[in-house]
Backbone as CSV, one residue per row, in Angstrom:
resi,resn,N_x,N_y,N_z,CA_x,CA_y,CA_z,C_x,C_y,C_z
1,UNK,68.957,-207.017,17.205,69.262,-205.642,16.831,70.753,-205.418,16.971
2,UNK,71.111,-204.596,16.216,72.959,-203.975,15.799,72.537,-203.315,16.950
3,UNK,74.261,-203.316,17.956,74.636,-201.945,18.183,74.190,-200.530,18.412
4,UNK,74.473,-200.296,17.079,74.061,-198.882,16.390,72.759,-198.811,16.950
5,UNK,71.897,-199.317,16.441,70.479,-199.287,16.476,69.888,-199.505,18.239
6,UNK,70.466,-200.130,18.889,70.194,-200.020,20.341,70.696,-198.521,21.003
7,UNK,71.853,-198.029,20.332,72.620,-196.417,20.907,71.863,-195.649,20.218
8,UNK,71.471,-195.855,19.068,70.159,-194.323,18.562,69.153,-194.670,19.247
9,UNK,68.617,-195.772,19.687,67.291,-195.875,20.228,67.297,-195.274,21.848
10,UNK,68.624,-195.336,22.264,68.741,-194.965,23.165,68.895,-193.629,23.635
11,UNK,69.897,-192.621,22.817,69.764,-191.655,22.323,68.230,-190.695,22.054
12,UNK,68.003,-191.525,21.112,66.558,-190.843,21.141,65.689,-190.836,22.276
13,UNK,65.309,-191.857,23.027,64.442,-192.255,24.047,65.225,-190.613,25.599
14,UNK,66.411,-190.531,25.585,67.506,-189.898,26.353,66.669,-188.088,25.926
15,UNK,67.054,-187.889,24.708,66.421,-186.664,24.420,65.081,-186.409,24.090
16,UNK,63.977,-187.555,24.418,63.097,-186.874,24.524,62.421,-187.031,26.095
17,UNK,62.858,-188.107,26.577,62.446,-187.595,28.540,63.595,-186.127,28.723
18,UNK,64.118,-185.775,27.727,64.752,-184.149,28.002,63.689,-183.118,27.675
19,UNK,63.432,-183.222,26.404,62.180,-182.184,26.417,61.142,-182.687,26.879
20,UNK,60.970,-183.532,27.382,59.452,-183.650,28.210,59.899,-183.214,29.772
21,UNK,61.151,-183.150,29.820,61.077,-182.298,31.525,61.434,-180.817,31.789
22,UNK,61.715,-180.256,30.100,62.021,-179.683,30.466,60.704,-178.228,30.669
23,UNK,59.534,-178.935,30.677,58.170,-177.835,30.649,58.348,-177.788,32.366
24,UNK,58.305,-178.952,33.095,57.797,-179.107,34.651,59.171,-178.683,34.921
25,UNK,60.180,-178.192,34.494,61.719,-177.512,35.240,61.649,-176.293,34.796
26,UNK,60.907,-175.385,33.450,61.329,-174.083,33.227,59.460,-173.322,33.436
27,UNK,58.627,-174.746,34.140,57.297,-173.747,34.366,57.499,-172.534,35.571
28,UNK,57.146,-171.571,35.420,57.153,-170.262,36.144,58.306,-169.532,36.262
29,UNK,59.397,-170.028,35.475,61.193,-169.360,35.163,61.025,-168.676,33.977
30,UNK,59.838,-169.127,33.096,60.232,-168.322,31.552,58.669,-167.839,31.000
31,UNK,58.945,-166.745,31.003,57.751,-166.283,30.739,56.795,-166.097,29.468
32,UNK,56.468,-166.552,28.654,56.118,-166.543,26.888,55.722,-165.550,27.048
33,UNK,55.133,-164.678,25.704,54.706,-163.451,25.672,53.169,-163.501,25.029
34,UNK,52.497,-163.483,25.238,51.191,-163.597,24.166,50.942,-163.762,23.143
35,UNK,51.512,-162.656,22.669,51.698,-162.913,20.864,52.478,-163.981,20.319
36,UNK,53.371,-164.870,21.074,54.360,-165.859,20.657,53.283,-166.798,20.840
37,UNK,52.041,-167.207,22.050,51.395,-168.000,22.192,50.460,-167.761,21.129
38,UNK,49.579,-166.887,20.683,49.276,-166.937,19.766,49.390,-167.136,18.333
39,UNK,50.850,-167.130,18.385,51.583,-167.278,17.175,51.862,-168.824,16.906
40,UNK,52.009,-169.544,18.087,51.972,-170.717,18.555,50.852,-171.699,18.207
41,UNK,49.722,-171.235,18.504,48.500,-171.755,18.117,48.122,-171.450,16.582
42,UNK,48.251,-170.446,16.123,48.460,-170.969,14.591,48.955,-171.513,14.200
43,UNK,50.277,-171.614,14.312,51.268,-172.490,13.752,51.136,-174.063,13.676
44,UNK,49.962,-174.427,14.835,50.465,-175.652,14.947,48.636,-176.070,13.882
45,UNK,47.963,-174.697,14.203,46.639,-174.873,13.370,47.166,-175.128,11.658
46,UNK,48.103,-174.391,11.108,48.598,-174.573,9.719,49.052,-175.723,9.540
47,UNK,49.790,-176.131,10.731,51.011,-177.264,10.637,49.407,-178.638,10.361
48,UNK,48.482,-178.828,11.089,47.644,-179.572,11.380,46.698,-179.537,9.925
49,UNK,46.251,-178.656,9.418,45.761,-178.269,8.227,46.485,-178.956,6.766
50,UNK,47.901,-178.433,6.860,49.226,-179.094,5.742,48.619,-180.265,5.947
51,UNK,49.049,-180.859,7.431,49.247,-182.673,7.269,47.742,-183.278,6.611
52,UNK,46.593,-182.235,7.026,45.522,-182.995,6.498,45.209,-183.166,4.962
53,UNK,45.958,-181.522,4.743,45.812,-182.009,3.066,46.610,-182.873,2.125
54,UNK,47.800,-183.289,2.910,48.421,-183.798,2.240,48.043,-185.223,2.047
55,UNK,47.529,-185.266,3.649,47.392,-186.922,3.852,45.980,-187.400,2.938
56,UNK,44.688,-186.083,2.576,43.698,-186.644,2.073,43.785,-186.335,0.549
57,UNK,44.677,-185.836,-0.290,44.658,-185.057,-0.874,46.231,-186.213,-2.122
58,UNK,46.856,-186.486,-1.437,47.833,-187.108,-2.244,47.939,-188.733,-2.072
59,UNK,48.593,-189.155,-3.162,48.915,-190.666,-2.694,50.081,-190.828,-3.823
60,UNK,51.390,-191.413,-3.671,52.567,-191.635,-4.011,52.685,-190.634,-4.807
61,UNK,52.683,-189.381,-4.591,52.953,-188.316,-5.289,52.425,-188.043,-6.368
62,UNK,50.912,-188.462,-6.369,50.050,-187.911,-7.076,48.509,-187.631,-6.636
63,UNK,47.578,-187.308,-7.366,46.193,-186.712,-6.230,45.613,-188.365,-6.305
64,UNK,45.059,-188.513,-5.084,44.349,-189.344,-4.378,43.277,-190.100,-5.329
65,UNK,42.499,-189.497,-5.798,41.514,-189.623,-6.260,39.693,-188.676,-5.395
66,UNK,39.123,-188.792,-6.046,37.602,-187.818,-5.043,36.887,-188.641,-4.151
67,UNK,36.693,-189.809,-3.594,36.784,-190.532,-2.697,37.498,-190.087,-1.196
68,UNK,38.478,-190.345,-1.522,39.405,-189.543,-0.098,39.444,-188.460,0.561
69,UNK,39.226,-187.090,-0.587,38.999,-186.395,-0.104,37.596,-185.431,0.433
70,UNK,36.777,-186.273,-0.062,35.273,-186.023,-0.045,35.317,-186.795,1.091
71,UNK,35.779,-187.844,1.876,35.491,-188.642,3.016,35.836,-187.663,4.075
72,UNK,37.309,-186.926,3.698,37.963,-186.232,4.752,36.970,-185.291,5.147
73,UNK,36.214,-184.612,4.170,35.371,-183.455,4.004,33.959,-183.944,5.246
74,UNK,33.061,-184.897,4.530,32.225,-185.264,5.377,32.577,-185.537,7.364
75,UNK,33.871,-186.220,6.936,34.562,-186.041,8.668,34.687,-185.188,9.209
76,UNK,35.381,-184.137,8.571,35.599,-182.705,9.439,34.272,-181.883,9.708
77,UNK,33.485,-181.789,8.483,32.167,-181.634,8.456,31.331,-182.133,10.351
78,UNK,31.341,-183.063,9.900,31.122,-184.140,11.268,31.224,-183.730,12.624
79,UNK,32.675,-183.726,12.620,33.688,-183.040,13.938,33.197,-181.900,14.265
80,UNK,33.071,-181.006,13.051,32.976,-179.468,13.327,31.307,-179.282,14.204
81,UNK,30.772,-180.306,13.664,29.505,-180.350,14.513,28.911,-180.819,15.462
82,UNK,30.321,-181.372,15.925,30.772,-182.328,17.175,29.461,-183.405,17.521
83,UNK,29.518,-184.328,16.419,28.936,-185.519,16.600,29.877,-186.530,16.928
84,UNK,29.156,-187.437,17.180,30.018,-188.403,18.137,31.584,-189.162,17.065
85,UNK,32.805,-189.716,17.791,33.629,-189.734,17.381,33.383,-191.281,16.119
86,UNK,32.203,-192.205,17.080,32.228,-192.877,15.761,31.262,-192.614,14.199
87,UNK,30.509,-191.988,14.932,29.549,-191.126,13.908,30.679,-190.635,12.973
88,UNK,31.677,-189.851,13.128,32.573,-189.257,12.275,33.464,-190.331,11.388
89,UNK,33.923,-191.343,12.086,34.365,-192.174,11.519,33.527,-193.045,10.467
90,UNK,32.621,-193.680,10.889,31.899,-194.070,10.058,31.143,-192.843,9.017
91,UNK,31.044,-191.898,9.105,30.671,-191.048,8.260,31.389,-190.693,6.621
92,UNK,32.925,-190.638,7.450,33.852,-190.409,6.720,34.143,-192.047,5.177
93,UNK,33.797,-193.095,6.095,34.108,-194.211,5.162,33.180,-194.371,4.705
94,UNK,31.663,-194.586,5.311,31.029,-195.017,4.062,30.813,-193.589,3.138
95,UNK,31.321,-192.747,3.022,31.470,-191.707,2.060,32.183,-191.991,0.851
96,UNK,33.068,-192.380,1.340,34.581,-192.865,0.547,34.356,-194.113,-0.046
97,UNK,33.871,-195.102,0.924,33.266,-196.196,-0.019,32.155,-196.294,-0.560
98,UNK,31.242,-195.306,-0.807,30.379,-195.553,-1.867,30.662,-194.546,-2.934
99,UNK,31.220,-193.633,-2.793,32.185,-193.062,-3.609,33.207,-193.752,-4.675
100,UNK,33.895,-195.049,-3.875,34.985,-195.598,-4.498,33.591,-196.854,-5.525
101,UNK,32.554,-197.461,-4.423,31.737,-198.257,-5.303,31.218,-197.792,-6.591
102,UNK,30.951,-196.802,-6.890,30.297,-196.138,-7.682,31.285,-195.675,-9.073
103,UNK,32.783,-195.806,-8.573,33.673,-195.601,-9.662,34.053,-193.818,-9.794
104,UNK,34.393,-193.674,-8.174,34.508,-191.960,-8.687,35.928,-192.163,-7.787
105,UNK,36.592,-193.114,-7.764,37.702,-193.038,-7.379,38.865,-192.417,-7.981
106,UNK,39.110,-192.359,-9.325,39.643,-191.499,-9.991,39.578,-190.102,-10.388
């Protein structure tokens, strides 16, 4: 490895044991307000939502195909009914792959 690449790695590694101390140094100094926590928990519910559609939903900047996202569907499906974690997993693929067997990948 360059240089460079050992001082950003280092750098980086530097600022994030910063924000990871800085919860156990400013717990009981700063007070959030409710509505920011709540505002908080959506945010990260939207933020979590985006990544899923994007991730089941696109592929090199175009749609996926109905496979993928019908897998994602049966998974969350799954989750939401809190069956077991491999139940979901396997739920989700052979969805997708008999989906993709069948030629509905496009």
């Amino acid at each position: 490895m360059s240089g460079g690449v050992v001082v950003a790695m280092l750098v980086l590694a530097a600022g994030t044991y910063a924000l990871r101390l800085t919860g156990p140094l400013l717990h009981g100094r700063v007070e959030v307000p409710a509505r920011v926590r709540e505002l908080l928990a959506a945010a990260a519910v939207v933020l979590l939502v985006a990544l899923l559609a994007t991730g089941a939903l696109t592929e090199s900047g175009g749609f996926a195909g109905w496979a993928r996202p019908a897998g994602v569907l049966v998974g969350g499906v799954l989750a939401w009914r809190r069956a077991p974690f491999a139940v979901v997993v396997l739920g989700a693929a052979v969805t997708a792959g008999v989906l993709r067997a069948v030629g509905l990948d496009q």
